[in-house]
Biopython code that builds the backbone (N, CA, C, O; Angstrom):
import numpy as np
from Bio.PDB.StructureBuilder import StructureBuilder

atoms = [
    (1, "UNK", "N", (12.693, -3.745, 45.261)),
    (1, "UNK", "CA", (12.459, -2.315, 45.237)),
    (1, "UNK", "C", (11.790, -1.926, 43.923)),
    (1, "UNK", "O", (11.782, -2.637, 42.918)),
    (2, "UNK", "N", (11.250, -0.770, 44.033)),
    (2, "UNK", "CA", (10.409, -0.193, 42.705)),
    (2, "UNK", "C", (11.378, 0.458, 41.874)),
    (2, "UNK", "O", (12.215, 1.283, 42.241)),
    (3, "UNK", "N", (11.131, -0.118, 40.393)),
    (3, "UNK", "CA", (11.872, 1.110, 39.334)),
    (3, "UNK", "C", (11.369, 2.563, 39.720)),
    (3, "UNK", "O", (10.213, 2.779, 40.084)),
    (4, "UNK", "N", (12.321, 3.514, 39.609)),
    (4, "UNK", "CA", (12.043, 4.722, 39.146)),
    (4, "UNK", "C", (12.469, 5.591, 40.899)),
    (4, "UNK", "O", (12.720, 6.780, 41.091)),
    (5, "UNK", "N", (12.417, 4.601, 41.783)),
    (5, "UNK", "CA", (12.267, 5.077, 43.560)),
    (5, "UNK", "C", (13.904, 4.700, 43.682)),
    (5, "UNK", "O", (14.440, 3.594, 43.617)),
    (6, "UNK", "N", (14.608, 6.282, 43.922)),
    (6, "UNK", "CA", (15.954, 6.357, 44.381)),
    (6, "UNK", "C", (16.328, 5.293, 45.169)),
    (6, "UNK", "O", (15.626, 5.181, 46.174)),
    (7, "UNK", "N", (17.381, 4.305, 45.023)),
    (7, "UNK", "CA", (17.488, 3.473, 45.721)),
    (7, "UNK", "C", (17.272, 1.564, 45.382)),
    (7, "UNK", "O", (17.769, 0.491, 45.723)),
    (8, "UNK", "N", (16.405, 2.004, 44.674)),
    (8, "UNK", "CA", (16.305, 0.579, 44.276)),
    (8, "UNK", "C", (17.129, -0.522, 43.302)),
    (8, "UNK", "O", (18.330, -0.574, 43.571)),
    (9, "UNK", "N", (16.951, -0.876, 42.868)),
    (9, "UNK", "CA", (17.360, -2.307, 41.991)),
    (9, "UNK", "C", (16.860, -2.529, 40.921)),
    (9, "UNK", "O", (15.843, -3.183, 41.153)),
    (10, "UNK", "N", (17.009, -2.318, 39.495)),
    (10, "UNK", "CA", (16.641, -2.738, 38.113)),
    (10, "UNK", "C", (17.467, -3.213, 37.520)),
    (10, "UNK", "O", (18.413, -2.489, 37.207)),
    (11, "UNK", "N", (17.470, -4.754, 37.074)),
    (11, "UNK", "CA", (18.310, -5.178, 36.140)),
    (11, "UNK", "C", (17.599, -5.636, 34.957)),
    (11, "UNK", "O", (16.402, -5.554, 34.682)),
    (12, "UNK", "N", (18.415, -6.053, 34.420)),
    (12, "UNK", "CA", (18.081, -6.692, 32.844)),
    (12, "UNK", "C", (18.967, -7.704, 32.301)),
    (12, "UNK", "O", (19.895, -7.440, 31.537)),
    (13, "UNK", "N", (18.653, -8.910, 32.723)),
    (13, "UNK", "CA", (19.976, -10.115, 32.058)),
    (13, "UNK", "C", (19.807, -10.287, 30.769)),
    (13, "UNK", "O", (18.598, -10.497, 30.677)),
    (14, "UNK", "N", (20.262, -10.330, 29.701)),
    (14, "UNK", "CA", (20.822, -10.582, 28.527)),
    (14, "UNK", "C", (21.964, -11.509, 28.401)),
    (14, "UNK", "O", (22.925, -11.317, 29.147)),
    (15, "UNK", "N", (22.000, -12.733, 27.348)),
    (15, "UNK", "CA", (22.591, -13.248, 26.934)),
    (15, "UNK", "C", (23.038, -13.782, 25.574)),
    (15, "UNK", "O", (22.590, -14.904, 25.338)),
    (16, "UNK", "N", (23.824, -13.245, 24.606)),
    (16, "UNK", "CA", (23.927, -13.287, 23.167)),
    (16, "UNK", "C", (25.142, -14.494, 23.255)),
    (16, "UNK", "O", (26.168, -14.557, 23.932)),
    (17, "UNK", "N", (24.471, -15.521, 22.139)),
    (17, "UNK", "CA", (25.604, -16.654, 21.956)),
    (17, "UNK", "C", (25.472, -16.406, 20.379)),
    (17, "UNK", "O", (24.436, -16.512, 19.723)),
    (18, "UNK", "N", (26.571, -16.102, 19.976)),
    (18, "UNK", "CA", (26.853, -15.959, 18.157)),
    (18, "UNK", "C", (27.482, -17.278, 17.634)),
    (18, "UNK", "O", (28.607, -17.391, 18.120)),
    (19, "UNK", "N", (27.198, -18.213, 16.901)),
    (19, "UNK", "CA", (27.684, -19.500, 16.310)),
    (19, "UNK", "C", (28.119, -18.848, 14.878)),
    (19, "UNK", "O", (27.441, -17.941, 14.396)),
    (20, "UNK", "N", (29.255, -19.338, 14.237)),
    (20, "UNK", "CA", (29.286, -19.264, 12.834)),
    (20, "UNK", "C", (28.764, -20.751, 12.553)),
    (20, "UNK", "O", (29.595, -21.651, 12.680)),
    (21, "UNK", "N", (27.583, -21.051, 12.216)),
    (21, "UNK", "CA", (27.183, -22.517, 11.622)),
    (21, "UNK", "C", (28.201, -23.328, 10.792)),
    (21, "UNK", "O", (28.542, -24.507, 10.892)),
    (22, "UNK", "N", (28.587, -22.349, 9.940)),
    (22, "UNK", "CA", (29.699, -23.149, 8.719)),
    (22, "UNK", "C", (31.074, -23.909, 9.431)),
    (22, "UNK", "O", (31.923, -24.591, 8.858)),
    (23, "UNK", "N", (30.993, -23.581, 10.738)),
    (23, "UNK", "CA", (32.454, -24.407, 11.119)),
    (23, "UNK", "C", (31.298, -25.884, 11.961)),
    (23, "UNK", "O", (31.855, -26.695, 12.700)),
    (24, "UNK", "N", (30.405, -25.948, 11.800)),
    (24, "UNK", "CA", (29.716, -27.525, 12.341)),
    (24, "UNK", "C", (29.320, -27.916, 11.449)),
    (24, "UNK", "O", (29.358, -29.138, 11.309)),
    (25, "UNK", "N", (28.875, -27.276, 10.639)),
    (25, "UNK", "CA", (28.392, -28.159, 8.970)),
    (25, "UNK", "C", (27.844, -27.499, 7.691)),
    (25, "UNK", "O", (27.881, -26.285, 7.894)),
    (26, "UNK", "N", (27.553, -27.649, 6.967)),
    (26, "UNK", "CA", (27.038, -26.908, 5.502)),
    (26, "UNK", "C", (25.906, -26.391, 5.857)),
    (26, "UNK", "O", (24.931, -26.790, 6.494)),
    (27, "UNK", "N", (26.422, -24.736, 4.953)),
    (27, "UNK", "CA", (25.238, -23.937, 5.174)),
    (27, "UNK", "C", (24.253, -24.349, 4.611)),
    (27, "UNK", "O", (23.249, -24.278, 5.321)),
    (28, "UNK", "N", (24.057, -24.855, 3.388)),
    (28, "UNK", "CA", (23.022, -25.193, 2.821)),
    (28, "UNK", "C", (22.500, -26.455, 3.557)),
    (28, "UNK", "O", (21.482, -26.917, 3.042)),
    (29, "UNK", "N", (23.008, -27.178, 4.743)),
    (29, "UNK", "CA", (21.875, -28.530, 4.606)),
    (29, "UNK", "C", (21.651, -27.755, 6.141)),
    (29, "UNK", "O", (20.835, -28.369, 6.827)),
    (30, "UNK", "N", (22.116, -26.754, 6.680)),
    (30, "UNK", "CA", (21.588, -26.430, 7.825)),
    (30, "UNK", "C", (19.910, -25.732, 7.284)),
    (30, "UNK", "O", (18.793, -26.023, 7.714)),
    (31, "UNK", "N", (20.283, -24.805, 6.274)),
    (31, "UNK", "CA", (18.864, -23.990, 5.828)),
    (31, "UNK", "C", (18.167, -24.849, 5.660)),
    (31, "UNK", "O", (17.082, -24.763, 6.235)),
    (32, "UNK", "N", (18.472, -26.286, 4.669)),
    (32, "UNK", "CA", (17.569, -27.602, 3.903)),
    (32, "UNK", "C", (16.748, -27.798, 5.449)),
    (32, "UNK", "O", (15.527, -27.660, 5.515)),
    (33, "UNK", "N", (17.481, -28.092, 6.505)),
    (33, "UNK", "CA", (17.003, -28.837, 7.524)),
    (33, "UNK", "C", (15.808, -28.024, 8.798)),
    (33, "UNK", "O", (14.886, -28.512, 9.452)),
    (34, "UNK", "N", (16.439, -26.442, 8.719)),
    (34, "UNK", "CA", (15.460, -25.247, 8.798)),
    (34, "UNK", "C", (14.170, -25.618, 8.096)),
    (34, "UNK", "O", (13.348, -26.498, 8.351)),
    (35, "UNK", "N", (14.208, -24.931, 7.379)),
    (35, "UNK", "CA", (13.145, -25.540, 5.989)),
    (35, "UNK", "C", (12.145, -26.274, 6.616)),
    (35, "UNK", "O", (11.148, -25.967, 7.270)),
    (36, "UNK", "N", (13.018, -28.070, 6.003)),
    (36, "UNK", "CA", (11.933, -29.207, 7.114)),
    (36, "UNK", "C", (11.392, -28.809, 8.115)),
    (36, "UNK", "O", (10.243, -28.402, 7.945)),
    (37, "UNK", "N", (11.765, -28.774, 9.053)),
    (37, "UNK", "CA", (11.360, -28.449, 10.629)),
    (37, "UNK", "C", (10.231, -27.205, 10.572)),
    (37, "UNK", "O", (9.161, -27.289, 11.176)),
    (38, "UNK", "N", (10.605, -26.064, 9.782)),
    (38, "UNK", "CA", (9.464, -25.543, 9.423)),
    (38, "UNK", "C", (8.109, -25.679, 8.936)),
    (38, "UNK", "O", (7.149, -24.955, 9.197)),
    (39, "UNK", "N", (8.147, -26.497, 8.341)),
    (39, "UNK", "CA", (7.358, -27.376, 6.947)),
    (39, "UNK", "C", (6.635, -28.345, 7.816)),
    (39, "UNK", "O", (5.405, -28.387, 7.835)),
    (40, "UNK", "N", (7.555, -29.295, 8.692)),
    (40, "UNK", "CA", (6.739, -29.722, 9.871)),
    (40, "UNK", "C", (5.816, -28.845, 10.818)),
    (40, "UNK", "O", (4.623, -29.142, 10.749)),
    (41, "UNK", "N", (6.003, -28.269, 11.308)),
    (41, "UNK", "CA", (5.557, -26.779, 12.473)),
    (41, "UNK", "C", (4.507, -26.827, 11.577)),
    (41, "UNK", "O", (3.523, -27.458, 11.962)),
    (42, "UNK", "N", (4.452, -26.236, 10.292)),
    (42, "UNK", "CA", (3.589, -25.383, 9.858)),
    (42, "UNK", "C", (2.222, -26.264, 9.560)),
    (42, "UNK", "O", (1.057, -25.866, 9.525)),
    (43, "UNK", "N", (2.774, -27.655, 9.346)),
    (43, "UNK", "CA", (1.524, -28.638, 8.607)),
    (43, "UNK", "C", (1.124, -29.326, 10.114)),
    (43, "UNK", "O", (0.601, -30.429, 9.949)),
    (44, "UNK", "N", (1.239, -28.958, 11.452)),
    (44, "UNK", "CA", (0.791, -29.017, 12.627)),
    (44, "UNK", "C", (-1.085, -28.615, 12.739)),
    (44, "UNK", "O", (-1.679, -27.537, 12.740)),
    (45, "UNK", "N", (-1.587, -30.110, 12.826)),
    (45, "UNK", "CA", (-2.934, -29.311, 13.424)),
    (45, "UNK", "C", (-2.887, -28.352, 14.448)),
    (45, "UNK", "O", (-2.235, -28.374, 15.492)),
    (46, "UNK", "N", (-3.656, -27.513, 14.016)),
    (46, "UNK", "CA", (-3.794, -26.276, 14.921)),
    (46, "UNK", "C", (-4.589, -26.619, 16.245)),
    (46, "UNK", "O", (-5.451, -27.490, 16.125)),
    (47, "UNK", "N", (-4.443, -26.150, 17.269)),
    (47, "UNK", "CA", (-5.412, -25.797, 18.721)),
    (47, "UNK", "C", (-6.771, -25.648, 17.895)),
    (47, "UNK", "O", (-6.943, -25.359, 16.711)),
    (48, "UNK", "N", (-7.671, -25.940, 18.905)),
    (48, "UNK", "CA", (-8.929, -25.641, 18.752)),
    (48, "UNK", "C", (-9.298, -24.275, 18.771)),
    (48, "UNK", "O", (-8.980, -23.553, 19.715)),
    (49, "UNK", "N", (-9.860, -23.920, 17.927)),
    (49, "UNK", "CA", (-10.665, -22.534, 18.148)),
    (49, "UNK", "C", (-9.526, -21.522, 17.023)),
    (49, "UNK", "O", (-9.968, -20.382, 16.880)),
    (50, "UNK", "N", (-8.041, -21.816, 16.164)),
    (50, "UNK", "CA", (-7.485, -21.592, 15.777)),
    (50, "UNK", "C", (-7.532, -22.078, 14.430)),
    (50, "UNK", "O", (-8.011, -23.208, 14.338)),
    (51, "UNK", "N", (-7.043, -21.350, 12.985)),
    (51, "UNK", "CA", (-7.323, -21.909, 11.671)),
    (51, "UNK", "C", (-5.642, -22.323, 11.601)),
    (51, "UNK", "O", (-5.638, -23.338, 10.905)),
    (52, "UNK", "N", (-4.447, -22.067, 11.928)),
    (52, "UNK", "CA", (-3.145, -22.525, 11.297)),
    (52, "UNK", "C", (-2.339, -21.988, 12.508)),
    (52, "UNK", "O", (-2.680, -21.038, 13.213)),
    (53, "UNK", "N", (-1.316, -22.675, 12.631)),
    (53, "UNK", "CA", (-0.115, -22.975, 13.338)),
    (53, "UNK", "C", (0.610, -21.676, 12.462)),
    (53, "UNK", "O", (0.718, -21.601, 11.238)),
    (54, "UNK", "N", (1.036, -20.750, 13.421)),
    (54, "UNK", "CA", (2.395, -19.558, 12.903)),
    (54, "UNK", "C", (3.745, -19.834, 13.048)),
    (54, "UNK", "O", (4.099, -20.604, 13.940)),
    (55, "UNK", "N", (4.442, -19.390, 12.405)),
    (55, "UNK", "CA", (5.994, -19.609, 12.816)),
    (55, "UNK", "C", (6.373, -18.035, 13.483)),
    (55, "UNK", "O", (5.977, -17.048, 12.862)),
    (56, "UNK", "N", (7.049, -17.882, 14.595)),
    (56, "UNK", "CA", (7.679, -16.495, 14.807)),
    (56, "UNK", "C", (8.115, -15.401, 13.684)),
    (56, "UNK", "O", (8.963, -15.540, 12.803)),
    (57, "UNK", "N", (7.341, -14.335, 13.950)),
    (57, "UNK", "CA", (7.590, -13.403, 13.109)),
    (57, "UNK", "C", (6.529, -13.209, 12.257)),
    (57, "UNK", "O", (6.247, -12.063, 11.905)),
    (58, "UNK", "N", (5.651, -14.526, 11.722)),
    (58, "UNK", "CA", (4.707, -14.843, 10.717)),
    (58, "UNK", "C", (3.367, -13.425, 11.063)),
    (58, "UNK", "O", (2.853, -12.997, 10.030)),
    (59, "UNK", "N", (3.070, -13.040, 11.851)),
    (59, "UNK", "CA", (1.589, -12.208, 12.243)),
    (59, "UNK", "C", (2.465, -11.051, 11.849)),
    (59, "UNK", "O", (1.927, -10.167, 11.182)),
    (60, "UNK", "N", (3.653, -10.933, 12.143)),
    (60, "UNK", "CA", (4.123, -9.383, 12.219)),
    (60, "UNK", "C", (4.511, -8.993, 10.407)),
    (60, "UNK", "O", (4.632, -7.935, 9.789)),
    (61, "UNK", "N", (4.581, -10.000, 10.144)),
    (61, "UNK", "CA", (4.907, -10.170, 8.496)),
    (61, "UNK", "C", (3.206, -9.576, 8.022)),
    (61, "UNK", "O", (2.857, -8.423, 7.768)),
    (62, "UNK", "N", (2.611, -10.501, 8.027)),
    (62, "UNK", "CA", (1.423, -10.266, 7.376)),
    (62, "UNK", "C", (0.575, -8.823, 8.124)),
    (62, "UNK", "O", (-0.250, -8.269, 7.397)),
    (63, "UNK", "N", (0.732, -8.407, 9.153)),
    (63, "UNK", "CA", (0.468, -6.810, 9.389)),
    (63, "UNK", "C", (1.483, -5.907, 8.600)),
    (63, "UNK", "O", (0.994, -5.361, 7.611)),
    (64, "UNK", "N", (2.436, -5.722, 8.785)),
    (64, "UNK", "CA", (3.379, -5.364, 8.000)),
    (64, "UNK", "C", (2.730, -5.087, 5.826)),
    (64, "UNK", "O", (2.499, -4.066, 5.177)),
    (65, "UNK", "N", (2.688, -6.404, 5.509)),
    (65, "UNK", "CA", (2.173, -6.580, 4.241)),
    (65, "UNK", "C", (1.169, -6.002, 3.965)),
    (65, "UNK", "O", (1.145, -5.319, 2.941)),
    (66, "UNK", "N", (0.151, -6.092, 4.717)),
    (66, "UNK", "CA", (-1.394, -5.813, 4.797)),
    (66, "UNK", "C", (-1.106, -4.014, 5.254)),
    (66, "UNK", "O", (-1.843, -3.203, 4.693)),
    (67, "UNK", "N", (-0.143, -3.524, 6.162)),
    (67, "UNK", "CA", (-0.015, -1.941, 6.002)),
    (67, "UNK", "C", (0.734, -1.504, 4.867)),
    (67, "UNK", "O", (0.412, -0.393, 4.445)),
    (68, "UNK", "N", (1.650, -2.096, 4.268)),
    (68, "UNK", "CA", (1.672, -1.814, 3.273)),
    (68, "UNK", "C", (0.482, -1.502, 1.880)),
    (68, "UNK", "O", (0.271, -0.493, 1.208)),
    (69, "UNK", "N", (-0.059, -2.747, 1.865)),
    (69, "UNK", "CA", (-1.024, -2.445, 1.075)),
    (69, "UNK", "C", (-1.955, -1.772, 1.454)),
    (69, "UNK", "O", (-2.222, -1.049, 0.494)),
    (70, "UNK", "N", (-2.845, -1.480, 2.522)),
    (70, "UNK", "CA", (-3.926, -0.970, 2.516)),
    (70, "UNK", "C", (-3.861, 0.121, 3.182)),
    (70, "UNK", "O", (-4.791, 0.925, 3.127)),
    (71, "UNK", "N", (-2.581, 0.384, 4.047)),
    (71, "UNK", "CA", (-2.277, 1.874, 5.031)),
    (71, "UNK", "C", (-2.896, 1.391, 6.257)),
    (71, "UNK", "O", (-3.653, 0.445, 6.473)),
    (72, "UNK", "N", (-2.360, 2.318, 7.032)),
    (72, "UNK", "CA", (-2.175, 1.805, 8.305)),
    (72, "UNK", "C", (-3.428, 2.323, 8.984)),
    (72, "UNK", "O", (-3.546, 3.548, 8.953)),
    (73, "UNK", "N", (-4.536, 1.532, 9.686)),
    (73, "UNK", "CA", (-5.903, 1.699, 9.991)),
    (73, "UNK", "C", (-5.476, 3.052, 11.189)),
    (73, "UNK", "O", (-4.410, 3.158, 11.795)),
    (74, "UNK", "N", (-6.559, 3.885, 11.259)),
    (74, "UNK", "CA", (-6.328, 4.816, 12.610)),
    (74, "UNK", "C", (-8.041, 5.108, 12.805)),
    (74, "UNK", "O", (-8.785, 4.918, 11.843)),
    (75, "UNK", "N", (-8.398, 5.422, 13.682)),
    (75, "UNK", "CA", (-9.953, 5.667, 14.404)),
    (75, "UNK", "C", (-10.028, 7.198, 13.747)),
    (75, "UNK", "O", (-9.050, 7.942, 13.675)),
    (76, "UNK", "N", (-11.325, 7.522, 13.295)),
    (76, "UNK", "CA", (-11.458, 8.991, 13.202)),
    (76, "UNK", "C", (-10.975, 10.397, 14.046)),
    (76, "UNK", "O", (-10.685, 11.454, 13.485)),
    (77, "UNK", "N", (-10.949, 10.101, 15.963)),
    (77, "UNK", "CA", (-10.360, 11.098, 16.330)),
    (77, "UNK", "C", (-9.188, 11.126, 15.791)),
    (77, "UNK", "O", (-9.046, 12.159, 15.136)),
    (78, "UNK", "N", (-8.251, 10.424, 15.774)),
    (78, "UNK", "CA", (-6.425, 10.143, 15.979)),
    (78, "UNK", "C", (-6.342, 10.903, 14.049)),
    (78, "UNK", "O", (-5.333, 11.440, 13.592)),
    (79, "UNK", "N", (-7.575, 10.731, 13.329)),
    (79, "UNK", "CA", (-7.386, 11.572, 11.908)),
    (79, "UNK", "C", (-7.419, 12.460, 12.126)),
    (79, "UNK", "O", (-6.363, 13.040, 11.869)),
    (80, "UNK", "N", (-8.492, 13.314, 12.721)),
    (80, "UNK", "CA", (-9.040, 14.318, 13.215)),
    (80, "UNK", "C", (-7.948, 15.131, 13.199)),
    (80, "UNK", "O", (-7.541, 15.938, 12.363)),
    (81, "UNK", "N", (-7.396, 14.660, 14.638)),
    (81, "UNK", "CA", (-6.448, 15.606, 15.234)),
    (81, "UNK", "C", (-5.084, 15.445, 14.041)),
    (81, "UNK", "O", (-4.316, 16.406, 13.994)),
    (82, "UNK", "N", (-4.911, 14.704, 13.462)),
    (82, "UNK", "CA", (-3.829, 14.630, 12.397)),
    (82, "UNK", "C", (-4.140, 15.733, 11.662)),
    (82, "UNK", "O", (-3.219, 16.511, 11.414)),
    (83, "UNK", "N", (-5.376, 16.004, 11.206)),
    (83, "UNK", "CA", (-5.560, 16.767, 10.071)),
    (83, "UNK", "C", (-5.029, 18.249, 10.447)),
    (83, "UNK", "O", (-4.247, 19.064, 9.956)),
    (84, "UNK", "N", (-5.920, 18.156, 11.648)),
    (84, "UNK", "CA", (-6.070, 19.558, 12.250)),
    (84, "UNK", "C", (-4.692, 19.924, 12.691)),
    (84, "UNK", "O", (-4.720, 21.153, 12.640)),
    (85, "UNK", "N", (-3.360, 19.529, 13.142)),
    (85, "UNK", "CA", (-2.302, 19.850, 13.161)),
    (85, "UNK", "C", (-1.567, 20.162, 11.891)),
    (85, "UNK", "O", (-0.992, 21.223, 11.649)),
    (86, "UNK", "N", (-1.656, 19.051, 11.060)),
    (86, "UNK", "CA", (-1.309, 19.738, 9.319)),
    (86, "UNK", "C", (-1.838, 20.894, 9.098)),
    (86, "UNK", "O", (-1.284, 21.734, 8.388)),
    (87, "UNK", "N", (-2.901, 21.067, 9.641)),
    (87, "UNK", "CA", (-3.462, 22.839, 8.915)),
    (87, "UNK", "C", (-3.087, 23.322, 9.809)),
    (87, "UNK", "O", (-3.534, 24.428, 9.509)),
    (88, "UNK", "N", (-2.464, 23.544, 11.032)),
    (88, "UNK", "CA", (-2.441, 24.270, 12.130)),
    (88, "UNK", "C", (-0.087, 24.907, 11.188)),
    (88, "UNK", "O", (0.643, 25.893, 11.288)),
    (89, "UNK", "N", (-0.031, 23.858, 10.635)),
    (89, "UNK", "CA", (1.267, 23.498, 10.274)),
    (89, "UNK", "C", (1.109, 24.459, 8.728)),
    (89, "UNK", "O", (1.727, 25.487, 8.452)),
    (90, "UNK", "N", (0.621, 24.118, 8.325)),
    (90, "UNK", "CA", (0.026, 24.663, 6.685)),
    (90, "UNK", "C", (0.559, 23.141, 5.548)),
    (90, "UNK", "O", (0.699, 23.175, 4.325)),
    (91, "UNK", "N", (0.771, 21.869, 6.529)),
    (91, "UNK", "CA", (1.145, 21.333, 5.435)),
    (91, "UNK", "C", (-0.229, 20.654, 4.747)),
    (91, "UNK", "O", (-1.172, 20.770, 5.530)),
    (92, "UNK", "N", (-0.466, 20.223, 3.953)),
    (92, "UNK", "CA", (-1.339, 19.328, 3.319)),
    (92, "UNK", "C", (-1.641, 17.862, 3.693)),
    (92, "UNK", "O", (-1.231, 16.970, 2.950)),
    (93, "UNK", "N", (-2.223, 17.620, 4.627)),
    (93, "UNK", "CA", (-2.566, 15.735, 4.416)),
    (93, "UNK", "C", (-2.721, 15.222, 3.834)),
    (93, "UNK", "O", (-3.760, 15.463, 3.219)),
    (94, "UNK", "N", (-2.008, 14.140, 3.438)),
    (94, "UNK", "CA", (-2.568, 13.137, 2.435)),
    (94, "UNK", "C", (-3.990, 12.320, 3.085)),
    (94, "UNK", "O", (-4.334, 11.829, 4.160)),
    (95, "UNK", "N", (-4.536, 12.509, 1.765)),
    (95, "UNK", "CA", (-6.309, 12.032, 1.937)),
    (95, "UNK", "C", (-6.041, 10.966, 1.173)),
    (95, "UNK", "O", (-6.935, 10.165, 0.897)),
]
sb = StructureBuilder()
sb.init_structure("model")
sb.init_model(0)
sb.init_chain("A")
sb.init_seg("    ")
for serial, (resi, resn, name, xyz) in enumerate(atoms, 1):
    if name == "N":
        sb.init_residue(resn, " ", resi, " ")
    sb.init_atom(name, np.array(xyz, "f"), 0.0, 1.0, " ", f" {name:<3s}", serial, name[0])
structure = sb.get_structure()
């Protein structure tokens, strides 16, 4: 059945397994061994047509960094209309 059509069926399975690591072995040689395995991954020739192998999270890091530093890119309408609501508001945009 379709979401949203009285009657139907939407689920969502989820499954959370929480480990405390420290009761199977030391935190530190679990991170040491993280680490490696990373370190491996990362020194992975890449696919063709690709410059480096990412680890999860890695693209969202460096957008993140890169909006930090340089602000967050937007197309001239989407300014436009930013501006024009600040004055519609009386607040000031930052330019």
């Amino acid at each position: 059945m379709e979401p949203g059509i009285p009657g139907s069926i939407l689920g969502n399975g989820v499954l959370f397994i929480l480990l405390n690591i420290s009761f199977f072995r030391p935190l530190d040689e679990f991170f040491a061994d993280g680490e490696q395995i990373a370190g491996r991954i990362k020194g992975t020739k890449p696919a063709p047509g690709f410059d480096e192998v990412l680890m999860p999270g890695e693209p969202e890091a460096r957008s993140a960094a890169s909006r930090q530093r340089d602000g967050i890119p937007l197309d001239d309408t989407t300014w436009t209309q930013i501006v024009e609501v600040a004055e519609k508001l009386g607040v000031d945009p930052i330019v």
